[in-house]
Every structure is written in structure tokens, then in C-alpha cells.
N, C-alpha and C positions, 0 to 999 in steps of 0.2 A: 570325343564323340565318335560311336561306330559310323562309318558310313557305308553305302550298300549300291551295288550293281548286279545288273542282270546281264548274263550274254550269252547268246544262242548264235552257234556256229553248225554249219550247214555243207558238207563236198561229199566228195568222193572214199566210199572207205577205204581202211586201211591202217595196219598195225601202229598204234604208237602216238597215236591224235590226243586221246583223254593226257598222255601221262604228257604229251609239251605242251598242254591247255594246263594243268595240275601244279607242272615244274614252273612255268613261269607265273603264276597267282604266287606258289609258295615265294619266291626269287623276288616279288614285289612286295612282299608282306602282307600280302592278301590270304584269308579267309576263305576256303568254299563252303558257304551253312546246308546248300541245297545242291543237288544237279539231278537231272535225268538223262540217260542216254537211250537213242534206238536207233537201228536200222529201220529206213525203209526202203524196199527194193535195193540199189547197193548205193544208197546215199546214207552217209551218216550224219544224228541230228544231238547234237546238245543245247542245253539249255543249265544252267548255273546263274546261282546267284552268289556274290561272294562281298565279302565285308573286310573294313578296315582305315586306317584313317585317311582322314582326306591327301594326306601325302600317296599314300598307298594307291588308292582308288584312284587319282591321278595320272600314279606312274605305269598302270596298268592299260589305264585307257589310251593312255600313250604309243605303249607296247603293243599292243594287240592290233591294229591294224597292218602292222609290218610282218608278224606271226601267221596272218591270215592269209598274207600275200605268199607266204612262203608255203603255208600248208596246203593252199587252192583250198581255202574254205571260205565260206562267205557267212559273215560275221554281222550283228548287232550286240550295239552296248548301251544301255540306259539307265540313266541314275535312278535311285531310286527308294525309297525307305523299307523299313522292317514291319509286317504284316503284323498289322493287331487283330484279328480275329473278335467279331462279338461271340457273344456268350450264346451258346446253341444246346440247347437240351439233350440232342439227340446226334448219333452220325449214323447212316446206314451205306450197305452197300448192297448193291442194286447189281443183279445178274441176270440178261435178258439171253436166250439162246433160240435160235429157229433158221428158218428160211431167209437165205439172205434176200433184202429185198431193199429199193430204192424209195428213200424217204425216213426210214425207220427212224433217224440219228437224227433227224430235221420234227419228226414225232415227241421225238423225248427231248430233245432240249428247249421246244418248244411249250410240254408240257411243264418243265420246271421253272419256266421263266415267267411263264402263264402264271404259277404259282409264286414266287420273287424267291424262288429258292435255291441257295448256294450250293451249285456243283462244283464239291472239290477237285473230283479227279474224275476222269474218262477213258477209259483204255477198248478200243474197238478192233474188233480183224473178222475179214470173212475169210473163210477157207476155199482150195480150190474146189470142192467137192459143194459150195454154193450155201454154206450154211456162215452164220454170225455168230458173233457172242461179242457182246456188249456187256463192260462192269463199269459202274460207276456208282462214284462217291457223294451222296448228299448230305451236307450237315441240317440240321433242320432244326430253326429257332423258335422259341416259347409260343408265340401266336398260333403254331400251327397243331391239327390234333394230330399225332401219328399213328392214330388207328384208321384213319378217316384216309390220310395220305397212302397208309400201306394198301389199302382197298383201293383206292383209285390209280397206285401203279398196276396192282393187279389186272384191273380191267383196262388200263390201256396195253400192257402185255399181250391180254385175252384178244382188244380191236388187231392190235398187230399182228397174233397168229404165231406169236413170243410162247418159250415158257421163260418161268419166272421167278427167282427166290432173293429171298433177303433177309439180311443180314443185321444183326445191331452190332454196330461197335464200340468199341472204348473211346470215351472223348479224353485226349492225353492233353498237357495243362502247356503246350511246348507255342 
């Protein structure tokens, strides 16, 4: 039986973090199925989720708190299982660009959640020059109309003073 953790680690950047996060998963017998990486400001962030058997995922959660001590990273680990996804009609992705301004992200996740709709992904930056851009990914399941949905981002875009485009995409079977 696979088994499955997630860990997101958190310091100071600097050359060579991803690959002694990488080498010792592999050195454990672990699996990485997922990770994200980014900078923010000069803090580097991971998150991974990585698989394997319960030996494995053991001897990792073991390791890593001593890795972390030595990287000056600040580290969570939690068990955790393999995401089954419901069956969603639709995915779009959702491009807001304008005036950066406070509230906007507290706007839109509140509009989705108003609506019980699964946002996949969210990727947000304002620029120094004072403007945003917001993408984000909604899968959108059989109850909903998606003509009805794409009109009513449009005009929360419009109340925010956003522009606005979207996207369909491929729902992949993964």
C-alpha cells in the first residue's frame, strides 16, 4: 500500500535546497508525485507531497527534522492520502489584471466559496508600478451552468474595476 506525505519547508534562500530536499526523498525510497517551488522576497518556499511505503514514509519523517536543522529551514510534515478528485464538467482559468487594490483576493475567494466552488490553483503578484494580476484555476462541477458562472465573473471583474478573460481547459484523467 502507497503511502503519502506532504512537506513544506520555509528559510532563507539559497543554492542547493530543492536538490538535499530531492536526494534525501530519493535515499529514503520516497516518491515526489507533486512539488511547487517559489521565492518570496528572499525566503524560499516548498511544498511537496511525496509517496511510498509505510517503511519509507517513516524513515523520511524521521530524517527531516534533523535536515531542517541543518538547512535553517522550517519544515511541516503530514500524513496524508492520494486526492480523488470528483468528477467536474469543466476547468477554467480565470485571468483578472487592473489596479492593484486592497480587498480584491478577499473578493474573489469569497465569491467562489459563496458559490461551493473548487479553486484549484491561485497564482497572485502586484507589481511595483501598482497594478495585479490574478490567475486562477476553477474546476466547475455538473450542478453549475457555466454560462451563467462566466457572466457573473465577468461582472465581479467589472464591480472591481479588473479586466478579465477566460479560459477552458482540458480536464486531464491524472
Amino acid at each position: 500500500m502507497t503511502n503519502y506525505m506532504v512537506v513544506t519547508a520555509m528559510g532563507a534562500d539559497r543554492p542547493g535546497l530543492v536538490s538535499r530536499l530531492a536526494r534525501l526523498a530519493s535515499e529514503c525510497d520516497c516518491d515526489i508525485v507533486d512539488s511547487r517551488m517559489a521565492l518570496f522576497g528572499s525566503e524560499f518556499t516548498l511544498i511537496m507531497m511525496i509517496s511510498g511505503s509505510w517503511t519509507a514514509i517513516t524513515k523520511i519523517e524521521t530524517l527531516l527534522p534533523s535536515l531542517s536543522v541543518e538547512l535553517e529551514l522550517l519544515m511541516v510534515m503530514k500524513r496524508t492520502s492520494k486526492h480523488t478528485p470528483p468528477n467536474y464538467i469543466s476547468r477554467i482559468e480565470v485571468s483578472v489584471n487592473g489596479k492593484d487594490q486592497r480587498g480584491t483576493m478577499k473578493s474573489i475567494t469569497e465569491f467562489l466559496a459563496d458559490r461551493s466552488l473548487d479553486l484549484a490553483a491561485v497564482r497572485s503578484h502586484a507589481d511595483e508600478d501598482l497594478t495585479q494580476n490574478i490567475l486562477f484555476t476553477i474546476n466547475v462541477p455538473e450542478k453549475v451552468d457555466l454560462i451563467k458562472l462566466e457572466k457573473s465573473i465577468h461582472q465581479l471583474a467589472s464591480e472591481l474595476e479588473l479586466e478579465c478573460s477566460i479560459n477552458h481547459m482540458q480536464i486531464s484523467d491524472n
